[in-house]
Every structure is written in C-alpha cells, then in structure tokens.
N, C-alpha and C positions, 0 to 999 in steps of 0.2 A: 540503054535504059528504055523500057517498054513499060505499057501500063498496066503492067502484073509482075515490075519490078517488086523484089522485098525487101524489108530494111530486117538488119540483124545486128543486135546488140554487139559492137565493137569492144567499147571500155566503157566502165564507172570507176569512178573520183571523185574528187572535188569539182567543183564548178571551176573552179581559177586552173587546176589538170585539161578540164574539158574543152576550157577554151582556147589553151592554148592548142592543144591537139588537134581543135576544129581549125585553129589557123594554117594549124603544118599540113592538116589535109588539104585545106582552099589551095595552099601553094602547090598543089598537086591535082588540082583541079578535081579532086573525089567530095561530092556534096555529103552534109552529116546533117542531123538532126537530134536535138537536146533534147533529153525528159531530165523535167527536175519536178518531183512529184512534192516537193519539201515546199519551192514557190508557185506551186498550184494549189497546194492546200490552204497555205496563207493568204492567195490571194482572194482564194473561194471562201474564207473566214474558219476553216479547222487545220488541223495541223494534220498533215502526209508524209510520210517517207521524211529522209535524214539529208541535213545537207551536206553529210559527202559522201550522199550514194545518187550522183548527179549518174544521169547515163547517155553516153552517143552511139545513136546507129549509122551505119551505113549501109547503102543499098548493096545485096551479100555481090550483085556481077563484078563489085570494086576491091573485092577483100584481096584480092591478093595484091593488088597495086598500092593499097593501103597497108599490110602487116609488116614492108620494111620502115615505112614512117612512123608507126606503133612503135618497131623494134631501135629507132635513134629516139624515141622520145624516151625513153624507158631508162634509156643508159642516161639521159641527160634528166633524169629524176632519181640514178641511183639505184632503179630495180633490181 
C-alpha cells in the first residue's frame, strides 16, 4: 500500500452483511472502509441513501486476496 493506493467498491448490503464481511476480511489482514450514506444523512439531520445499501471498499492491490473470503461469505448467506 502506497499513497496513491485506491479503494474500490467490494460489496453492498446491510450494515450487519457489512460487518460481518469486515471481520472475515480483518482475519485476513486486508483493511476495508464503511460508507453508509443512510447514517450520515441522519446524523447530519436529512435523510441519504437506504439502510441496506451500506457499502465496503477495499484498497483494489487486495482484491484478489480478498474475492475467496467474498466467495465463503456468500455461500454462508446462501447466494
């Protein structure tokens, strides 16, 4: 990771999808970051985006160390 790494949109879900996914990624040591536009809007006092269009990025150098843990979270929701 460099300082012109990018983050590229992984998954949207739910927020409770999200987090768990961020945990299975931590145990894999790939870092992610949350948009949830739904509690930024509430907190800023309007209403934004929906709460199960939460979104995690990850920095894209990780994508491919990340898309088998994508690929057992999916089976273990059923996709």
């Amino acid at each position: 990771m460099d300082d012109y790494s990018k983050h590229i949109r992984f998954y949207t879900g739910s927020l409770i999808e999200i987090q768990r996914l961020q945990l299975d990624l931590d145990d894999y040591k790939i870092p992610s970051l949350v948009k949830n536009n739904f509690q930024s809007g509430l907190r800023a006092g309007f209403y934004g985006g929906s709460p199960s269009q939460v979104e995690l990025f990850i920095y894209e150098e990780d994508l491919e160390r990340a898309k088998p843990v994508l690929e057992e979270f999916k089976k273990q929701l059923g996709d």
